[in-house]
C-alpha positions in Angstrom: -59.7 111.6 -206.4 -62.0 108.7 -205.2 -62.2 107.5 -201.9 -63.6 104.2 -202.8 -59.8 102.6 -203.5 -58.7 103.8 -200.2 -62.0 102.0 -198.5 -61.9 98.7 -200.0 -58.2 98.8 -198.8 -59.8 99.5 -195.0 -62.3 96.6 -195.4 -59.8 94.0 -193.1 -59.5 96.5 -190.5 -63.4 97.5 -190.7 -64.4 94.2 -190.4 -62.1 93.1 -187.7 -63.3 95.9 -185.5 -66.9 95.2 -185.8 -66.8 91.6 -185.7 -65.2 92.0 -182.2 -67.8 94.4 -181.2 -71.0 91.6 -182.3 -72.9 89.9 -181.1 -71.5 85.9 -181.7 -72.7 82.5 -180.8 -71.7 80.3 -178.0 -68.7 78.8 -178.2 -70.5 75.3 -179.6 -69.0 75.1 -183.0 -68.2 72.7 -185.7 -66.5 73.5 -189.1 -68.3 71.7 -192.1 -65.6 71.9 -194.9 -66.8 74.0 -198.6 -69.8 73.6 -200.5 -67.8 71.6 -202.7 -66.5 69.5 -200.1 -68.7 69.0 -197.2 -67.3 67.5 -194.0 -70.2 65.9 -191.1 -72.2 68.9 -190.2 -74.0 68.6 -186.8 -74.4 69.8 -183.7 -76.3 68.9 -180.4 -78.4 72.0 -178.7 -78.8 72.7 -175.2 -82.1 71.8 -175.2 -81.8 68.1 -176.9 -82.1 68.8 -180.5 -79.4 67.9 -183.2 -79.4 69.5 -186.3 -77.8 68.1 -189.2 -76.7 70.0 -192.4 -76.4 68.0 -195.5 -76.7 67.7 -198.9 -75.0 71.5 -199.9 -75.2 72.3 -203.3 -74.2 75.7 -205.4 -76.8 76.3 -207.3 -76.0 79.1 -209.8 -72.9 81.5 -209.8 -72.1 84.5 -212.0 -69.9 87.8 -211.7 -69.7 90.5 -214.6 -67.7 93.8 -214.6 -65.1 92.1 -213.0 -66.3 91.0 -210.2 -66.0 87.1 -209.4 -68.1 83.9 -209.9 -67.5 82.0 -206.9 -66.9 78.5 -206.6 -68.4 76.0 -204.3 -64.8 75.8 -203.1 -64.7 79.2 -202.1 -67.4 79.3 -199.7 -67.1 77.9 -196.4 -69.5 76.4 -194.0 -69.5 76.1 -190.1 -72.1 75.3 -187.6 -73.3 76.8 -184.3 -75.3 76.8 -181.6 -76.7 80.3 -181.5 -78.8 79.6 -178.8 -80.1 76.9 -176.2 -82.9 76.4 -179.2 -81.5 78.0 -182.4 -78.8 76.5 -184.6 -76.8 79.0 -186.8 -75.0 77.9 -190.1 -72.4 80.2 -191.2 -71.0 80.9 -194.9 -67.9 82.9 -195.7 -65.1 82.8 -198.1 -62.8 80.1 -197.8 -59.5 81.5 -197.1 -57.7 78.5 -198.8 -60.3 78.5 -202.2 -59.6 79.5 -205.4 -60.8 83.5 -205.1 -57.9 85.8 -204.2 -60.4 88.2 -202.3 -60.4 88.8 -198.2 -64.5 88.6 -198.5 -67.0 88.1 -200.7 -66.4 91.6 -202.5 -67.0 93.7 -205.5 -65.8 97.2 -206.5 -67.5 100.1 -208.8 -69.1 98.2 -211.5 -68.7 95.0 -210.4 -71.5 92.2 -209.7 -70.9 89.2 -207.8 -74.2 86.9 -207.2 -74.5 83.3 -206.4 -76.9 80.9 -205.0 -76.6 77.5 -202.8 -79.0 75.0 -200.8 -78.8 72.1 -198.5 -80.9 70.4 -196.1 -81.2 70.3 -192.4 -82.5 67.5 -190.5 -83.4 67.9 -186.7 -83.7 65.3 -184.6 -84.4 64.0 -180.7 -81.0 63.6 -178.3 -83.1 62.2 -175.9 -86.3 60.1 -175.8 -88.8 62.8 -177.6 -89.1 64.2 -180.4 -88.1 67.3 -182.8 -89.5 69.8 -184.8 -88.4 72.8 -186.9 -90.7 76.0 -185.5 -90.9 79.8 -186.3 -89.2 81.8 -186.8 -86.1 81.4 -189.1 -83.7 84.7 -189.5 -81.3 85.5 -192.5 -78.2 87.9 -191.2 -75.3 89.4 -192.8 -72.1 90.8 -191.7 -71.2 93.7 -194.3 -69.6 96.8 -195.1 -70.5 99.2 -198.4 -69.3 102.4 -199.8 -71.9 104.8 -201.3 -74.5 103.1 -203.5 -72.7 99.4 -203.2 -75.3 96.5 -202.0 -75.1 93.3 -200.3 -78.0 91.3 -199.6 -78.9 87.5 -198.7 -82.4 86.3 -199.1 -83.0 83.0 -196.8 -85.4 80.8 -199.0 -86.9 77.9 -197.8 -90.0 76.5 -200.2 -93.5 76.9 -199.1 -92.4 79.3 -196.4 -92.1 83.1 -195.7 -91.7 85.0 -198.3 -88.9 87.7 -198.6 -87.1 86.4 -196.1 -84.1 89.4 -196.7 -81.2 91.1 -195.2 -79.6 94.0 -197.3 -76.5 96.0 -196.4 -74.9 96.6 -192.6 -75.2 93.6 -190.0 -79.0 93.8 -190.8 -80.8 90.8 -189.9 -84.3 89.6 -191.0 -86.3 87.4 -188.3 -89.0 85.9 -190.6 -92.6 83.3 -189.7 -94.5 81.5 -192.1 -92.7 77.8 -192.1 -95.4 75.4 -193.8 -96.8 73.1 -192.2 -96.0 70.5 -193.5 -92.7 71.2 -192.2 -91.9 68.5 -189.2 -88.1 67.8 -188.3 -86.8 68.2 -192.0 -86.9 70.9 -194.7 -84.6 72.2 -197.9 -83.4 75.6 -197.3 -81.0 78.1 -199.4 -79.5 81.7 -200.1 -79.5 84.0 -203.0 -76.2 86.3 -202.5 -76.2 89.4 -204.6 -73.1 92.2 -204.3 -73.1 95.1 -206.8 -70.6 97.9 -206.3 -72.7 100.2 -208.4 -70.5 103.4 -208.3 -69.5 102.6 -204.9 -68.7 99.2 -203.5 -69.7 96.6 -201.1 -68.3 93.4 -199.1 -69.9 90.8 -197.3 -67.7 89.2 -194.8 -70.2 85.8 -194.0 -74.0 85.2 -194.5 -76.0 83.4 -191.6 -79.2 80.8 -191.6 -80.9 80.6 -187.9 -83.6 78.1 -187.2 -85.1 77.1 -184.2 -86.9 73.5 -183.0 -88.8 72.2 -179.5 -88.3 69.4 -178.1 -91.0 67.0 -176.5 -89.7 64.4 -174.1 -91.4 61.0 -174.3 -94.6 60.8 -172.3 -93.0 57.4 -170.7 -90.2 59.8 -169.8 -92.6 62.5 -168.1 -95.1 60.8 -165.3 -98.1 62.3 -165.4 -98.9 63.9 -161.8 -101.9 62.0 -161.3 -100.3 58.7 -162.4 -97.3 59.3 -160.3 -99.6 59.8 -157.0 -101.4 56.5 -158.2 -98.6 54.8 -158.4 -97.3 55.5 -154.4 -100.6 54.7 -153.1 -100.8 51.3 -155.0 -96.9 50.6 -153.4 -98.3 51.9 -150.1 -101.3 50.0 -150.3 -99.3 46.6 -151.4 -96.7 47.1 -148.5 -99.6 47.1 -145.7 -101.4 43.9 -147.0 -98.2 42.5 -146.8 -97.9 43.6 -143.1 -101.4 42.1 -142.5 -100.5 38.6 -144.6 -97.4 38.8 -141.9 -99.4 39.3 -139.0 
């Protein structure tokens, strides 16, 4: 008798476990609606950088052997601040969309593969200015069963190439951004699952990408100006004493 029926049935409790035992962003977080229905998608870093997501499109979508075609309905999208620098977008199945599944899923013989892209804008908080840097990461939360895959590739045009991250909580930290690449650039994901003679479930795929910010030189006094600029008030207030004398 296979044990593959009886492991799909623990992929809840699987999951559940390990997400609790994860590392997770901070709790800065916004929830962007479904590919299909994109709410505002935005969220201000620690370190004066907002990123904005927009413009989320599914691509291509296919599933053979049983295994499902997802709609853009059925993939969710939220927003994060993974880091005082580093914005995370999140995509995971919908709980409310059209698929019946607890994940993004597929069983022996199935194949599940779908692609999407939007585009992220970053821009200053504060007097300055933003820009996209190195490195960007691809991650994925999953769980297979014998020769089942799941893999995201992170693919943002002009930039590093085989940007991947295949099977169990792997994650793929990648350099290589264009540049030509300032505060804007179109990014996107090609999901594959294939349960080959086992199977394989991805619970959420994640985008990471960093940006600096540069304050506005009128906003930074330079040292030397600064010590010019208390001798010349220094200097004024004594001729005044002398014009009062």
């Amino acid at each position: 008798m296979s044990l593959f029926p009886k492991f799909r049935a623990l992929f809840p409790v699987l999951f559940g476990l390990c997400a609790s035992l994860s590392l997770t962003p901070s709790a800065s977080a916004a929830l962007c609606g479904t590919i299909a229905s994109p709410t505002a998608c935005s969220i201000t870093l620690a370190n004066n950088v907002t990123f904005d997501a927009s413009a989320f499109s599914l691509v291509h979508s296919f599933g053979a052997g049983g295994g499902d075609a997802y709609q853009g309905a059925d993939i969710r999208i939220d927003i994060f601040a993974f880091d005082n620098d580093t914005v995370e977008l999140r995509f995971s199945l919908n709980p409310d969309g059209p698929s019946t599944r607890n994940s993004f899923n597929v069983n022996r013989d199935e194949i599940s593969a779908f692609i999407f892209e939007y585009s992220l804008l970053a821009t200053a908080a504060a007097p300055g200015s933003a820009q996209i840097i190195d490195p960007i990461e691809v991650n994925i939360f999953s769980a297979t069963a014998g020769n089942g895959l799941a893999a995201a590739q992170l693919i943002v045009p002009g930039g590093p190439a085989g940007c991947q991250a295949i099977n169990v909580a792997q994650t793929d930290t990648c350099f290589g951004l264009p540049g030509s690449i300032t505060n804007a650039l179109t990014a996107g994901d090609i999901v594959n699952l294939s349960g080959n003679s086992g199977n394989a479930a991805l619970q959420h795929i994640n985008n990471r990408f960093t940006a600096e910010f540069t304050p506005s030189r009128n906003d930074v006094p330079i040292p030397a100006t600064a010590s010019l600029l208390m001798l010349g008030l220094l200097g004024l207030k004594k001729a005044r004493r002398r014009a009062a004398g």
